[in-house]
FITOR-787108 format. One record per residue: x, y negated, z negated of N, C-alpha, C, O in turn. Coordinates in pm, whole numbers, plus 50000, padded with zeros to 5 digits. Example, Ala and Ser with C-alpha at 12.3 -4.5 7.8 and 13.67 -1.06 7.14 Angstrom:
REM residues 2
513195056949220512305045049220513205033049220514245033249154;512855022549292513675010649286512904999749213513414988649196;
//
This chain:
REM residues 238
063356514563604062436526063610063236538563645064276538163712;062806547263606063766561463588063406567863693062386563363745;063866576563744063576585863888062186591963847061146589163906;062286601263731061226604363670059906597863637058846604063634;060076583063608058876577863582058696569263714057766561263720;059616570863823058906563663906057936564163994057986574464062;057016556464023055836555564054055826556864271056476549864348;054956566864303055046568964428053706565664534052706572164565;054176553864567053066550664674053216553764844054306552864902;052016557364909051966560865029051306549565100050376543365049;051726547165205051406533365301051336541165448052186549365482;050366538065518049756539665623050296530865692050766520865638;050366533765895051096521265959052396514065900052686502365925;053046521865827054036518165729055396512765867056436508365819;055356513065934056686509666031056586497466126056926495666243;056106491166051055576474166141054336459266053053176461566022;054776450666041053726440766022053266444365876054056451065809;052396441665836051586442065684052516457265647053546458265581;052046463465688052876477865642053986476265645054326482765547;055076471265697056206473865694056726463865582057796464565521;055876455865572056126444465421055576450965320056036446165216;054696461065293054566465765202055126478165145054966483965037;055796480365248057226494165227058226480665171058596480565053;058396475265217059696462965165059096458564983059606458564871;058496457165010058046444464855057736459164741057756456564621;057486472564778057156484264633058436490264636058916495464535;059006489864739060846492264717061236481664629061856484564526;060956469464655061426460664567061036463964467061966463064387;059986468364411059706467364247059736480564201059236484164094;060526490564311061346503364237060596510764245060606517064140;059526516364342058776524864357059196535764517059496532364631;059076545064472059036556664625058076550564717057066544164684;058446552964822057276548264893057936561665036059056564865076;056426566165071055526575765180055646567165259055126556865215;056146565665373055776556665502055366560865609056176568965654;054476559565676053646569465781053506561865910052926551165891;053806563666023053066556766173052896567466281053596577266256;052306568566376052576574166486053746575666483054096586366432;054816566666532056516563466573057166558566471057226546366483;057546561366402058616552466235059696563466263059636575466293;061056551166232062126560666220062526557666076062396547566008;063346575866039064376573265955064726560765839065936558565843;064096552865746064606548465632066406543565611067036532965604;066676556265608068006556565565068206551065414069146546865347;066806553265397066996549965182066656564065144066176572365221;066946566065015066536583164967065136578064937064256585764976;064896571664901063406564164800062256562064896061106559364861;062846564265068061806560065154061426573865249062076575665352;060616581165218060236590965326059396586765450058296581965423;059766587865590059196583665655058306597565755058746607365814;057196593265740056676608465801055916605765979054716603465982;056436606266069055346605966198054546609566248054796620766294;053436605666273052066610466343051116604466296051056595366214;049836613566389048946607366398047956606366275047596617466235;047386594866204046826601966111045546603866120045016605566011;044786604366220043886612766215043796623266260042816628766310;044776626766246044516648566301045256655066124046226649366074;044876661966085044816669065985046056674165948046676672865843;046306680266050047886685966050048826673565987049466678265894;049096660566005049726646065975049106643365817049796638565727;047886646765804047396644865656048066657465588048906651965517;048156666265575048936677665518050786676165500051496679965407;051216668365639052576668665600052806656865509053826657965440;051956643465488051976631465434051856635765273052636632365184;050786643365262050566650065100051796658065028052496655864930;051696671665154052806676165103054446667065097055176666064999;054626662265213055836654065178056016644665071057196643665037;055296638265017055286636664894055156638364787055036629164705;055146650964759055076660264673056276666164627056666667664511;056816669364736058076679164781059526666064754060636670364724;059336654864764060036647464773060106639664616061016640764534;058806631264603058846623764438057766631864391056846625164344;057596645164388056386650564251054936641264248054006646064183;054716628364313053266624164250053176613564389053856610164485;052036611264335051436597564451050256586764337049186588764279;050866579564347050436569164252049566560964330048536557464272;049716557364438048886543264538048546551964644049436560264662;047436553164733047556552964882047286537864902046926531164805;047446531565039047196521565105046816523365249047626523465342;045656524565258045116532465407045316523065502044276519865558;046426516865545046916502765644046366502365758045686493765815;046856516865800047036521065943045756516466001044856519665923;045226509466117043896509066164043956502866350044656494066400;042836512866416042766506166532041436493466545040366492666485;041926486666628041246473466694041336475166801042356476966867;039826474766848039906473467058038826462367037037956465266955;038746451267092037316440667111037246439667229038106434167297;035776447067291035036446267422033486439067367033016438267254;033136435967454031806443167449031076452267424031416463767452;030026449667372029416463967340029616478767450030106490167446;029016471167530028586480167660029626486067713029396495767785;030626483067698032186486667783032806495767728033556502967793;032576497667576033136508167496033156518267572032186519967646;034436528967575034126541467650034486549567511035036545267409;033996562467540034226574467448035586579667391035676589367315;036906570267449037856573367398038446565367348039486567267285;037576548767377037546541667246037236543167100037816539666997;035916550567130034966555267062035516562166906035206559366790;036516572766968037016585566910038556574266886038656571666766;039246570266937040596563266903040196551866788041156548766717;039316547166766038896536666652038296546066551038776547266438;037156553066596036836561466488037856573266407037776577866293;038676575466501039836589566434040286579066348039576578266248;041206570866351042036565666253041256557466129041396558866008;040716551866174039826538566049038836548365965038416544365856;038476560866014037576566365923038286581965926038646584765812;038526590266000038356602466019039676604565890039696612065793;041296588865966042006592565915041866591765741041976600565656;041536576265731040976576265579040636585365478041036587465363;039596590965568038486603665463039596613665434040196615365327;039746619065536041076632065524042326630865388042616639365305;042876616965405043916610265319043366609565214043636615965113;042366600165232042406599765093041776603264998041666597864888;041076618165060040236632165003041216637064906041206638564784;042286639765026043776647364975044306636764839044536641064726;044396626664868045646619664775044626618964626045156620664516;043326616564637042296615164471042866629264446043716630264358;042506639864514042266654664449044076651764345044166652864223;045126648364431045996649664313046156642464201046396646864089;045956623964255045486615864166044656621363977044886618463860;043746629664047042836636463934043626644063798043506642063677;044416653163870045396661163802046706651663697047396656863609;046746637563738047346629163651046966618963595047696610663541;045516618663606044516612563527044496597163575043836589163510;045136593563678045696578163708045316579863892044846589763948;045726566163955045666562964080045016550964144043926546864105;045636545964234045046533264308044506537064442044856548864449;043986534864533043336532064654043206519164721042236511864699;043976516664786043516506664875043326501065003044206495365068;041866503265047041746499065174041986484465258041876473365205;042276486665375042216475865479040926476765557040526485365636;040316464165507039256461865557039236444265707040206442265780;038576439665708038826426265764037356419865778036396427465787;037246410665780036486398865733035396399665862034176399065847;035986400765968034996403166090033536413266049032426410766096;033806424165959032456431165955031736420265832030606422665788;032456409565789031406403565691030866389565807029656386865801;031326384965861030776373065939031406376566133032486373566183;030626381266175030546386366299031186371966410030956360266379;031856375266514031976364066567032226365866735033146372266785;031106357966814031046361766973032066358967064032096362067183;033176350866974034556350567044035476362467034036546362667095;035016373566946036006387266934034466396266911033916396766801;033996401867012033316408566976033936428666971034326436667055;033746428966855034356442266783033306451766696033426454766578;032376455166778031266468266718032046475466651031886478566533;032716477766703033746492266629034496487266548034336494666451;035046481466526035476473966417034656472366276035156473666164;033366469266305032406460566223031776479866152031706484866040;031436485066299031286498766211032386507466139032056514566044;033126507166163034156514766087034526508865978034346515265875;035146495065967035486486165833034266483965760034256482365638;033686483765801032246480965750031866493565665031246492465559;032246505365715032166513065643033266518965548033136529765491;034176512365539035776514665480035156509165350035166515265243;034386491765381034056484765239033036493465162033346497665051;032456494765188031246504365130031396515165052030896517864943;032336522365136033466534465067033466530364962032646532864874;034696520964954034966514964859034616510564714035396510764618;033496507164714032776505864637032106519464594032516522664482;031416526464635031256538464570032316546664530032056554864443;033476546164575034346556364504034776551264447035756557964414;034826537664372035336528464311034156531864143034376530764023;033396534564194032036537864101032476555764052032916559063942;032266562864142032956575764141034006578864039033866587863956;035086571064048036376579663998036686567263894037786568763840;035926554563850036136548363738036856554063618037976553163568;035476561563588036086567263447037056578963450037076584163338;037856585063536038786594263507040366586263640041186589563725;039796574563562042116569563584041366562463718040726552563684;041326564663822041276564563941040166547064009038966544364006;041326540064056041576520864119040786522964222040766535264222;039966518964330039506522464461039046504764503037926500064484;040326496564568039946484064594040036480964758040316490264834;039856471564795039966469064954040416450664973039956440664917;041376451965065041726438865093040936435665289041246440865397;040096427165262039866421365383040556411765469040286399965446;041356413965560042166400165600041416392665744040696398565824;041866376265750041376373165804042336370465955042866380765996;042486363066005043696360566101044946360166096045526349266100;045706373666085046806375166024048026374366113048026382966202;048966366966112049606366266194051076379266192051816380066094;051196386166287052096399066293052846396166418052686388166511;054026408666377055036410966486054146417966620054646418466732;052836422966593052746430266695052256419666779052356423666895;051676405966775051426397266899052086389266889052326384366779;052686384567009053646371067025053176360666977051986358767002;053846351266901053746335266802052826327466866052006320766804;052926327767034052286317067085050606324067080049716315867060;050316335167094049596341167097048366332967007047246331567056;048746327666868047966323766790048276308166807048096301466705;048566303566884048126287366923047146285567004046826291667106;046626275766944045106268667040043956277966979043076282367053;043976279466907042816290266817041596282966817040476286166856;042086270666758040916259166749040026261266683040236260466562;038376265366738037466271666609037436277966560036716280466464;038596285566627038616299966595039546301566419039486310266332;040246290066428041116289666305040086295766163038946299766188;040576295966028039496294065926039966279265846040906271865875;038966277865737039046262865692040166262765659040126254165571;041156266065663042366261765576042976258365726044186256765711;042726257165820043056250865951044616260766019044906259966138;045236267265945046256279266000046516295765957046686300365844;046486302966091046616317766044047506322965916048636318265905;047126330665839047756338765752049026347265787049126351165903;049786349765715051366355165723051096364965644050176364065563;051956377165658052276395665640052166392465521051266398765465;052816383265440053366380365288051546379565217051136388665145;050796369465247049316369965195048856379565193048306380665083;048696389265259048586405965215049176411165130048596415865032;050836411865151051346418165066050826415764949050316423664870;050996401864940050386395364792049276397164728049006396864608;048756398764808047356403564766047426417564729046716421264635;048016424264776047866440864760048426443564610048126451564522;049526431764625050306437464490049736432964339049966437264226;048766420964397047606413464273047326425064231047726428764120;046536433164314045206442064269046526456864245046066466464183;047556457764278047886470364220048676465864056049136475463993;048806451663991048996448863870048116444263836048316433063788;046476449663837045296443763808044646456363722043916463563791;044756459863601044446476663592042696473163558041916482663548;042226459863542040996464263500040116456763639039096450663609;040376456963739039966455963880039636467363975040576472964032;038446470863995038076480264095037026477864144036146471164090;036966483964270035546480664373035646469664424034686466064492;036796460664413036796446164454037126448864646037896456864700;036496441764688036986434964831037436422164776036766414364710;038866420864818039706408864834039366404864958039596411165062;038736393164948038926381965093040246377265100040606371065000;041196378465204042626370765200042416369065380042786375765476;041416352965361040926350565500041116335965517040456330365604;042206326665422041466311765455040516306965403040666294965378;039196312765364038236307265371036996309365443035926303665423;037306319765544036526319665633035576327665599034636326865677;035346338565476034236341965481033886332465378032796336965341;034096322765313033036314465241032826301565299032476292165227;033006300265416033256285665509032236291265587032376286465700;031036300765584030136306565696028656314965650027926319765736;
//
């Protein structure tokens, strides 16, 4: 693929776990890739821009657009990765839970990926893809996550209407739901003794089942509006 025709995707949470495998695996198949976290350092590839902050404050959505612009001319994929998880109780939620789950899973979303269609439009093409998770489809009193269930819950939904939306002019709008994914950010032992908690396939999911999944649906051109379950089983085991 030529510098010119190569294809430029932006990844959210790009500096760790699912994100950081999916900066690895679109490098592999020769694509620019936008990498975004709070804290990400430096690349040290020309092909990898790494941009820091927060993405739900506006100012971070502006340098993410423009830096990719300024850098590879286009944006072919967003992948809205980045997402917070707090599981309390209902009642315990405080207001800066409230605003720390809601800024990123929605505020940051909307902002991004307002910005990334509007250019999408101008090249008649584009993918979208959200991170959703399986918890807002089958609720469970061993992780109880309101905020979770409202925000992803509303990521899927998105989804589907802008998936309806921008059909006919170029524009992909899919969502991968994952189920118990196993990451660098919690320790190995962390996910032993799960027990019921497992799904039917009886062991947690690995970074790679995402990836894989992400990369199904971005060589899928006549796929949109889909929620990918990549859960085990567990939302059809319930």
């Amino acid at each position: 693929m030529s510098e010119q025709d190569r294809k430029v995707a932006i990844i959210t949470g790009g500096s760790q776990g699912i994100g950081a495998g999916l900066v690895a695996e679109y490098r592999r198949r020769g694509w620019a890739v936008v990498a975004t976290s709070r804290t990400i350092k430096p690349a040290g590839d020309p092909a990898v821009l790494t941009i820091d902050g927060d993405v739900s404050e506006p100012a971070t959505t502006d340098r993410i657009i423009s830096g990719a612009l300024e850098s590879f001319g286009r944006i072919d994929t967003l992948i809205n990765n980045a997402g917070v998880y707090i599981s309390k109780p209902f009642t315990e939620y405080t207001a800066d839970d409230y605003a720390a789950v809601v800024g990123v899973n929605l505020t940051g979303f909307f902002t991004l990926t307002q910005r990334a269609i509007a250019e999408m439009l101008k090249q008649g093409s584009g993918h979208i893809v959200n991170i959703t998770t399986t918890l807002a489809d089958y609720a469970s009193s061993a992780a109880p996550s309101v905020l979770t269930s409202l925000t992803k819950g509303g990521l899927a939904s998105a989804t589907r209407s802008l998936a309806i939306e921008y059909a006919s002019r170029g524009i992909r709008v899919n969502a991968v739901s994952p189920g118990i994914i196993q990451t660098p950010v919690h320790p190995a032992e962390s996910y032993a003794g799960l027990g019921p908690q497992l799904p039917p396939v009886g062991h947690v999911g690995q970074v790679s089942d995402i990836v894989n999944g992400i990369l199904f649906l971005e060589s899928s051109p006549f796929i949109t509006g889909e929620i990918l379950h990549i859960d085990g089983g567990q939302i059809a085991g319930h």
